[in-house]
C-alpha positions in Angstrom: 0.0 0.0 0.0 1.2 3.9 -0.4 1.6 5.1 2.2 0.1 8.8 2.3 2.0 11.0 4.6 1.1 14.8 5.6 3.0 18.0 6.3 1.7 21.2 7.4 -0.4 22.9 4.8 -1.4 19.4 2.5 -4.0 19.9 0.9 -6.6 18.4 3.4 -9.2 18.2 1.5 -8.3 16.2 -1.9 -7.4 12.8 -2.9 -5.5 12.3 0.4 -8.2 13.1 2.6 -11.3 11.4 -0.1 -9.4 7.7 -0.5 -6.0 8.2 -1.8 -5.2 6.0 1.2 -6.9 3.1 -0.5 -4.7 3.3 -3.4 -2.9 0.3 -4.0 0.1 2.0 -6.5 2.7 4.6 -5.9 1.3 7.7 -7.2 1.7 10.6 -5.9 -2.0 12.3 -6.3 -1.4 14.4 -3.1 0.4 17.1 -5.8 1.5 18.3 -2.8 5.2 16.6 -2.2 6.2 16.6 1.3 9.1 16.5 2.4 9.4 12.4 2.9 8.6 11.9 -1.0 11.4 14.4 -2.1 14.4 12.4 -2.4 16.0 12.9 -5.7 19.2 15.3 -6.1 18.6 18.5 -8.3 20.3 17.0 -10.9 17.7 13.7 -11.4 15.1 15.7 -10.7 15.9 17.7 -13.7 16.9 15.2 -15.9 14.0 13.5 -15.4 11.7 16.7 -16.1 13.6 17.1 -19.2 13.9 13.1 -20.2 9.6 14.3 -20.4 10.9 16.4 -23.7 12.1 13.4 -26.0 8.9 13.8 -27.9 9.0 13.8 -31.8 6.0 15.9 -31.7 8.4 19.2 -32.3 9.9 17.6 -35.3 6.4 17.4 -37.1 5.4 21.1 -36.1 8.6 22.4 -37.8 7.9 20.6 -40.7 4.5 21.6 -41.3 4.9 25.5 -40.1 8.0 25.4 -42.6 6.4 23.9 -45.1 3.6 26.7 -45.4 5.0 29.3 -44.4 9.0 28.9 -45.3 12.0 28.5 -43.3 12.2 32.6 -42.4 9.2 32.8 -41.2 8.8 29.7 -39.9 11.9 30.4 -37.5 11.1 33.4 -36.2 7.6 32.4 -35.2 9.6 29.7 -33.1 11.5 32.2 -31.6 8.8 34.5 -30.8 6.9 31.2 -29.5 9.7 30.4 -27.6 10.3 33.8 -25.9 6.7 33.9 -24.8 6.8 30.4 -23.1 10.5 31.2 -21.3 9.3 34.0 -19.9 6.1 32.5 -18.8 7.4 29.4 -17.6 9.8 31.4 -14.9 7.3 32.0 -12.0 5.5 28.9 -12.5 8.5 26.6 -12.5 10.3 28.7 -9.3 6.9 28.5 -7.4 6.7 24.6 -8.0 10.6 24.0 -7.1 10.4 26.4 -4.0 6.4 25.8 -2.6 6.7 21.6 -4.3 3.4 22.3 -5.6 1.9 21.3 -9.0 0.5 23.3 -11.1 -3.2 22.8 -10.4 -2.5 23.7 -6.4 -0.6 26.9 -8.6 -3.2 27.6 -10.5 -6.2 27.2 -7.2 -4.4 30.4 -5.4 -3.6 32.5 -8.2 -6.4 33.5 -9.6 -9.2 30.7 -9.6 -9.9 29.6 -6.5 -11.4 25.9 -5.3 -14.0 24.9 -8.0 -12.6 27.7 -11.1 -9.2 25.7 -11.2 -11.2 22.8 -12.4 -11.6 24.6 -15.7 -7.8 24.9 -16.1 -7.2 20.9 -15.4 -9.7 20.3 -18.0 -7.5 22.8 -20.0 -4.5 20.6 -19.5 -5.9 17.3 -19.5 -7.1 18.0 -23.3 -2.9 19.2 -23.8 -2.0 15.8 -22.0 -4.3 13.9 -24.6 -3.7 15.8 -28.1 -0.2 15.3 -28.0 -0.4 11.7 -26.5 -2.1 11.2 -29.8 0.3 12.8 -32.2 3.0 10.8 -30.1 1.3 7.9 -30.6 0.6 8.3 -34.5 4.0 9.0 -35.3 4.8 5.6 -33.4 2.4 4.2 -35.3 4.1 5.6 -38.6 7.3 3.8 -37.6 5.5 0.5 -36.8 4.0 0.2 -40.1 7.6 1.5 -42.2 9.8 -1.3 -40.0 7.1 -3.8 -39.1 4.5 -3.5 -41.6 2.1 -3.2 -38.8 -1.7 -1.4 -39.5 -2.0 2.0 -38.6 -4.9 1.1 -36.7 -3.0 -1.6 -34.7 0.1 0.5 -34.5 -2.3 3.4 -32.7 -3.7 0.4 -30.0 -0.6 -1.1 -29.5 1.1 2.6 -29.1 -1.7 3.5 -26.5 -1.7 0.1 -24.7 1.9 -0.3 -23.7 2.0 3.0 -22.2 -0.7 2.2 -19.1 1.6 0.0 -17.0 4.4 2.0 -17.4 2.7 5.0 -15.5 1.1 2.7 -13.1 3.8 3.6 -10.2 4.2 7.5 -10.7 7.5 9.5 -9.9 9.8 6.5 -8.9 9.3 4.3 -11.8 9.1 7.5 -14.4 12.4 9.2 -13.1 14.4 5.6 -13.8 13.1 5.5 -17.1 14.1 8.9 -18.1 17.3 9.3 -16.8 18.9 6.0 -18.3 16.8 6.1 -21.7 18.2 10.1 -22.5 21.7 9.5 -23.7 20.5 7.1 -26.3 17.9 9.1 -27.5 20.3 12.0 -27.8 22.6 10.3 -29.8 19.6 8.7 -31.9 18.6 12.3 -32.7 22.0 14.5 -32.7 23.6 11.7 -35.6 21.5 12.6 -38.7 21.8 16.2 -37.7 25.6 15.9 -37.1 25.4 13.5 -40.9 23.9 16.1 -43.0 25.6 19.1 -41.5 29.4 17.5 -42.5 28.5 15.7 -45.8 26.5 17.9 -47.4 27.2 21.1 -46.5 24.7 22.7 -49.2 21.9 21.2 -47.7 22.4 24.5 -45.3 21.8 27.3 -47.5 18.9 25.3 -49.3 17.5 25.1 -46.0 17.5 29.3 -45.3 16.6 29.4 -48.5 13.6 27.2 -48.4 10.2 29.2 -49.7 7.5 26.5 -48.5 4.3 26.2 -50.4 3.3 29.9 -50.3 6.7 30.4 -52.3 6.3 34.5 -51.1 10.3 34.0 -50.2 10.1 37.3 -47.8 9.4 37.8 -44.3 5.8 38.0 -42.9 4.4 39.5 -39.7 1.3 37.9 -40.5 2.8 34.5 -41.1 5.6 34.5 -38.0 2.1 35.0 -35.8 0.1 31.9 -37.8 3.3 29.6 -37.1 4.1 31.0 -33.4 0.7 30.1 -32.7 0.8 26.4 -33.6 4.3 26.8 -31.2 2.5 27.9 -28.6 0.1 25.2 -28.3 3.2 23.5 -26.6 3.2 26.6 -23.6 1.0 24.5 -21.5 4.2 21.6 -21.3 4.8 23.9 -18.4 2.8 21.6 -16.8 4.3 18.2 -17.0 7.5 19.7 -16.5 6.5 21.1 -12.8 4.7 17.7 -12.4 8.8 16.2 -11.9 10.0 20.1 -10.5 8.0 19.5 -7.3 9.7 17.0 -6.3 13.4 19.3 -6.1 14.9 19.0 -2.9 15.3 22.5 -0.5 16.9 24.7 -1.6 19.9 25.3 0.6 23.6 27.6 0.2 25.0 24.4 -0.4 22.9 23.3 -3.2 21.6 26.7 -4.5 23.6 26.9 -8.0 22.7 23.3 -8.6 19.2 23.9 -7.4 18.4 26.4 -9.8 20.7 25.5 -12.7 17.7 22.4 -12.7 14.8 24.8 -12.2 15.5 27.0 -15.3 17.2 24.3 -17.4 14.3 22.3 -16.8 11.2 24.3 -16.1 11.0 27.1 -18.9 14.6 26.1 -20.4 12.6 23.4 -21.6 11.5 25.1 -24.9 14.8 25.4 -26.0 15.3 22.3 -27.3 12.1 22.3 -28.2 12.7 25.0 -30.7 16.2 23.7 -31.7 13.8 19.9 -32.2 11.7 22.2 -34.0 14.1 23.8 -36.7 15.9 20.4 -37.1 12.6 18.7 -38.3 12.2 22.1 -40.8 15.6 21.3 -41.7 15.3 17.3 -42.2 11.7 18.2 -43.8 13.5 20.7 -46.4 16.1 17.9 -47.1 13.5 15.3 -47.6 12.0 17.7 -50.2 14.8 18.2 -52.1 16.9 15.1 -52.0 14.4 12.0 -52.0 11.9 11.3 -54.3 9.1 11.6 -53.2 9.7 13.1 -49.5 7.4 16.0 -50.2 4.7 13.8 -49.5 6.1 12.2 -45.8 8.7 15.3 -45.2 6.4 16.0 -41.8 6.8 12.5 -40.6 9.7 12.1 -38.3 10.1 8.5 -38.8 10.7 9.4 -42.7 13.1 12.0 -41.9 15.4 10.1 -40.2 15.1 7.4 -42.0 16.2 9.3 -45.4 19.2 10.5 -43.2 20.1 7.1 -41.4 19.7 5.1 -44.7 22.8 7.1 -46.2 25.1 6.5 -42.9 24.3 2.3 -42.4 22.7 -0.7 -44.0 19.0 -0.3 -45.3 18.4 -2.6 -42.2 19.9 -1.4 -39.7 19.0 2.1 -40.9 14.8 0.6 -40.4 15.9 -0.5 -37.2 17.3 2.8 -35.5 14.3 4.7 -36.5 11.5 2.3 -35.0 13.6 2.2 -32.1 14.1 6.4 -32.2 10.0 6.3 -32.3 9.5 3.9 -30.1 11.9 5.5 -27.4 10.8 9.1 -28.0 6.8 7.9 -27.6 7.3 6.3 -24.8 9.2 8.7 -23.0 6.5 11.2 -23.6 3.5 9.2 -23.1 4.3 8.0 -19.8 4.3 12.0 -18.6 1.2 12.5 -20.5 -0.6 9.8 -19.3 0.6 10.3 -15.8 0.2 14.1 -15.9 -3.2 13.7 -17.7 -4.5 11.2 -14.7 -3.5 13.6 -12.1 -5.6 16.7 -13.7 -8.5 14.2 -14.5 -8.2 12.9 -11.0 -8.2 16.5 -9.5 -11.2 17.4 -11.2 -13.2 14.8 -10.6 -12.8 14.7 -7.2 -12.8 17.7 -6.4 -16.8 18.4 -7.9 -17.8 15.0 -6.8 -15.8 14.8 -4.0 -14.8 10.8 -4.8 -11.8 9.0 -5.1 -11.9 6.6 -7.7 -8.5 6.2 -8.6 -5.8 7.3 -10.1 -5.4 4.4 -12.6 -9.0 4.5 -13.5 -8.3 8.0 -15.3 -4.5 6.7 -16.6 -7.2 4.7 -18.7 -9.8 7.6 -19.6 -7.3 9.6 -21.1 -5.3 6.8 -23.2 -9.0 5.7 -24.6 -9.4 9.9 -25.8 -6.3 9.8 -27.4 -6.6 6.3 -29.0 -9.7 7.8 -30.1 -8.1 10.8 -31.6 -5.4 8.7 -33.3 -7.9 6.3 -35.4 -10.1 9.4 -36.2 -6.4 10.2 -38.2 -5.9 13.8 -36.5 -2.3 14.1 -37.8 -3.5 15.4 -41.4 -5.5 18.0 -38.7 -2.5 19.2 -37.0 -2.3 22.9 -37.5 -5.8 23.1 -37.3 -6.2 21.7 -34.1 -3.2 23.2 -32.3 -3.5 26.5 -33.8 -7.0 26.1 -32.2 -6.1 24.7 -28.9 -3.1 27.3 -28.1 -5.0 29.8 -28.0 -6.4 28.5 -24.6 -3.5 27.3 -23.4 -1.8 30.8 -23.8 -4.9 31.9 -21.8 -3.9 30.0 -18.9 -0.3 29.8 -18.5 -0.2 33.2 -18.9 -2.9 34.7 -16.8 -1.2 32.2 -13.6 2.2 34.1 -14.7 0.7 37.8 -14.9 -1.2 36.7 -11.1 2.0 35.5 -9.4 4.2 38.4 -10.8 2.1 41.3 -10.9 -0.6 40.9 -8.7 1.4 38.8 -6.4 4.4 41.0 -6.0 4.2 44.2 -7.7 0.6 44.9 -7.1 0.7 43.4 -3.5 -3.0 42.4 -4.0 -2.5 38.5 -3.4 -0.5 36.7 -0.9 3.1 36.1 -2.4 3.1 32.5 -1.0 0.7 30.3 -2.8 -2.4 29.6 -0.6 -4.7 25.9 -2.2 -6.3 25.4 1.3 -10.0 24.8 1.0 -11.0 26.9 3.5 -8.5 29.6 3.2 -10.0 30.1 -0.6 -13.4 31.3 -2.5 -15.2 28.3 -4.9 -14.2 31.0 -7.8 -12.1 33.7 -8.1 -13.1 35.8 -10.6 -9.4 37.4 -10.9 -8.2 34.6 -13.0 -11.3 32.4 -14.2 -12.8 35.4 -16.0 -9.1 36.1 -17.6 -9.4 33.0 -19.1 -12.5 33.1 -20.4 -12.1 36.7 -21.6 -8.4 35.8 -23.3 -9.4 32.2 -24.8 -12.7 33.4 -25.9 -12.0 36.4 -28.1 -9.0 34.7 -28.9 -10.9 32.2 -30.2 -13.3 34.2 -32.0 -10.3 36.2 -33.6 -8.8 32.5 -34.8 -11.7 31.4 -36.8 -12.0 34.7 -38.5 -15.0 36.2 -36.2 -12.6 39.9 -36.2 -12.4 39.8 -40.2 -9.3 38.0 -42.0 -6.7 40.9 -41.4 -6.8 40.0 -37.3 -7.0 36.3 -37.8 -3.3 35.0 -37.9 -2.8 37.2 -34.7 -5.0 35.4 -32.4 -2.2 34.3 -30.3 -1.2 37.6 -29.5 -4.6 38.7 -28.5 -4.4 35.6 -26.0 -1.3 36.9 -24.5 -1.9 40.2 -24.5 -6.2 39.7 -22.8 -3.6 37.5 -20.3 -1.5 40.0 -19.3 -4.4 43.0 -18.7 -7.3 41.5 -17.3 -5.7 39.8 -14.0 -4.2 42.9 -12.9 -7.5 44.8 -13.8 -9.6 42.6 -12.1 -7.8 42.5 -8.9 -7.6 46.0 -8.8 -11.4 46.0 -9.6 -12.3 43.8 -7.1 -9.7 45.2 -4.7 -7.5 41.9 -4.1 -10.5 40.8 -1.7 -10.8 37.0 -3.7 
């Protein structure tokens, strides 16, 4: 049995209090982590968090941005992407190193109070779930080039194998990360590395790759339409705190090391998620103009490598090392979504209905939505549906930020230490649920074209910027008394 331990300030009322007790599986659904649980040096913590990262996902949103919009364009909406998420990702990542909360318990006391936080679980669950999906197609992919496997049983068999591997939480997923990254590095660095020395040319043709639009010139309007698919990814926040709660104290001993891991691997995070980014643009570009007929799979990362792999080895063994890449890269994701995707299903659900059913029996739900997902063939759909999608996720992430940094500490209007007590906090706090809605709705409406076509690609920007005002506006209006 788990045994469920408290420390002053657990959150009495949740899963530990409602039959977490009963669960028979290491889990960790307290989101709280006392002290006892936190074991792990800075540097496994963090290696761990980033191990969460291996996902092939980034490869196939470079492609695709690249191929519409060019590489130009395509870049610097990854930078600006990127920018947005770093800064973002700093008081949310020091807050779950320093308080070893997760981001729910975050989210509760900045801005949403009991009951409103429940819409920002659901918020992440559906991240956790989307890109469990595009994980698992691109696994898929590789099952059917090395295996000749079905799509179909390829998206099952991607799905199924993932369940017992989350079944024991943070112990189990920490091993697995930390002795699966150095291969996975070197699976991914090679064809880089490859392509880089022995055909030098491929370089230029990349900066000077036009995409679809061929327009070959730099575009405000396209740099927004391709951050935006980027910045479905800001919610990855998320997962990463889900491993930075568990960082030890911080003490003068351990203070550079301490937060070497929290920026390295709380919002440092997207920066190899942009570099993963422009290497699949750059693979993608190669594909297109070396191998015949890679227009047509240059957004599959199983085809990229492959192309690249098959010059350096054996047809074979080539096959071989990019099933395995896949296989390794989907499992090392999907274990953090599934297990980050139970613990927000399982936060929701019991807090509205105030029962326990288990951790493992929403480890389940949210493998079956994905699977779901996958056969319904969402990857030709990918734009679409994380174009769509970031635009709440921006609202989120960054009304929590704009709380803990303005309101918090430059506005004085909220208690600088995060408060998730039940009775210390309203059912909803109207400081950061109605940011969200505000920010994700018009955002929204501006993405499908509700503001007229010249405001549409720059619906990301109206998320970030309806993030940033209405908290502060809010708690001024209601005079910091939620």
């Amino acid at each position: 049995m788990a045994t469920i331990t408290t420390e002053p300030g657990t959150p009495d009322l949740d899963a530990s209090r409602l039959g977490a007790s009963r669960e028979t599986l290491e889990d960790y659904t307290l989101r709280f982590a006392p002290r006892s649980y936190r074991r792990w040096t800075p540097a496994v913590v963090g290696t761990s968090a980033l191990g969460g990262i291996a996902y092939l996902a980034d490869f196939s949103i470079g492609a695709n941005i690249g191929i519409q919009h060019g590489t130009t364009n395509a870049l610097l909406g990854i930078l600006v992407a990127a920018a947005i998420i770093f800064v973002t990702g700093i008081p949310l990542a020091y807050y779950a190193a320093r308080y070893n909360v997760d981001l729910d318990l975050i989210t509760r006391g900045s801005g949403f109070g009991y009951y409103g936080s429940v819409l920002t679980n659901i918020i992440f669950a559906t991240f956790t779930f989307i890109f469990f999906a595009l994980e698992g197609s691109i696994m898929a992919q590789g099952l059917q080039l090395g295996l000749g496997v079905p799509l179909w049983l390829g998206y099952a068999v991607s799905s199924l194998m993932i369940i017992p591997l989350v079944v024991y939480g943070m112990k189990v997923l920490s091993t697995l990360q930390v002795w699966t990254t150095p291969l996975w590095l070197v699976l991914m660095a090679a064809p880089l590395l490859y392509l880089v020395l022995t055909h030098p040319e491929s370089v230029p043709q990349f900066f000077a790759y036009e995409g679809e639009s061929g327009v070959g010139r730099v575009s405000f309007a396209a740099i927004m339409l391709a951050a935006g698919v980027c910045l479905s990814l800001i919610a990855q926040i998320a997962e990463q705190i889900d491993y930075l709660r568990f960082m030890p104290p911080k003490t003068p001993e351990n203070a550079r090391r301490w937060w070497t891991a929290v920026l390295v691997a709380g919002p440092g995070w997207v920066v190899f998620g942009a570099l993963k980014q422009a290497i699949g643009l750059f693979l993608a570009v190669y594909l297109i103009g070396h191998v015949a007929g890679g227009a047509e799979v240059a957004n599959e990362p199983v085809h990229q490598f492959l192309a690249v792999y098959d010059q350096m080895m054996p047809g074979w063994v080539a096959v071989a090392l990019s099933v395995v890449l896949v296989v390794l890269s989907q499992v090392k994701i999907n274990v953090t979504n599934a297990y980050s995707g139970s613990l927000a299903w399982t936060n929701s659900f019991t807090r509205v209905t105030k029962r326990y059913p288990g951790r493992l029996v929403f480890v389940v739900v949210n493998v079956s939505i994905a699977l779901v997902l996958m056969e319904a063939n969402m990857f030709d759909f990918l734009n679409t549906i994380l174009g769509f999608y970031a635009n709440v996720a921006i609202a989120w992430i960054v009304t929590v930020a704009t709380d803990i940094a303005v309101n918090k500490y430059l506005l004085g209007l909220s208690p600088t230490t995060p408060e998730f007590r039940r009775g210390m906090l309203h059912d909803v706090n109207p400081v950061g649920f109605v940011s969200v809605l505000v920010a994700g709705g018009v955002s929204i409406l501006v993405f499908f074209g509700g503001l007229g076509a010249a405001l549409q690609p720059f619906s990301p920007i109206v998320a970030v910027l309806l993030a940033v005002v209405c908290p502060p506006l809010l708690a001024v209006a209601t005079k910091g008394r939620y």
